[in-house]
C-alpha positions in Angstrom: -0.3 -5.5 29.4 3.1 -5.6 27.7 2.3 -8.3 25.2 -0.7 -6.7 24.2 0.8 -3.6 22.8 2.6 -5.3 19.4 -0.6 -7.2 18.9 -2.3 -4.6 18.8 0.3 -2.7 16.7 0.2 -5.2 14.3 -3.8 -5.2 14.1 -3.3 -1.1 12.8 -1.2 -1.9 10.7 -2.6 -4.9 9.2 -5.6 -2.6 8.6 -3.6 1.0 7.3 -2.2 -1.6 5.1 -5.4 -2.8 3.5 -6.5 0.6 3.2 -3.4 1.7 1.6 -3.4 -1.4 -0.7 -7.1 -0.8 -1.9 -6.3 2.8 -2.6 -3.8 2.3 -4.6 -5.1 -0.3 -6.7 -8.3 1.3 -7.3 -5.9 4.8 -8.3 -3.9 2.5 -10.8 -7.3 1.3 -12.1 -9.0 4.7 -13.2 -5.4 5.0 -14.6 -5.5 2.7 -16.9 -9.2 3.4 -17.2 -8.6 7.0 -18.7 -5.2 5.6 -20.4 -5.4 9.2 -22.7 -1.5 10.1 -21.7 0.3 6.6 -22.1 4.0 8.3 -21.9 3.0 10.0 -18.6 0.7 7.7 -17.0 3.0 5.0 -17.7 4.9 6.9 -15.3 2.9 7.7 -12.7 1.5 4.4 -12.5 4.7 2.8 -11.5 5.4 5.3 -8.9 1.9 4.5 -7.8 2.8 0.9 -7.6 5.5 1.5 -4.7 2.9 1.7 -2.6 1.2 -1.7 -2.1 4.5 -3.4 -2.9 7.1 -1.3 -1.0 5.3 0.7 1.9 2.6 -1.2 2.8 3.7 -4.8 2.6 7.4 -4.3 3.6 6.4 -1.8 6.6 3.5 -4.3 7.7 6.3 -7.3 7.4 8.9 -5.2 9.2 6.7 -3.9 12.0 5.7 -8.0 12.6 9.1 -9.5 12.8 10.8 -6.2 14.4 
């Protein structure tokens, strides 16, 4: 029962990842779809980028090799 519990660990994260990736991707997309305010949006764009890149994928990693 003990080495069941980081699988499955893992198996929620793997998927609150993917969720997390997708949402962010498709917020940067409408974005750049409605580019109207390029000295803001530049902005917000990047902070929206720390998600698939620095939550998501480093949590994911750290909760696998932790």
């Amino acid at each position: 029962m003990v080495e069941l519990l980081p699988i499955y660990f893992s198996v929620i994260a793997f998927f609150c990842t993917l969720g997390a990736m997708a949402l962010a991707i498709f917020h940067i997309y409408r974005h750049f779809l409605n580019y109207t305010e390029p000295t803001y949006q530049r902005y917000i764009v990047r902070i929206i980028f720390m998600v698939p890149v620095c939550a998501s994928l480093l949590s994911h990693l750290l909760l696998l090799y932790l």
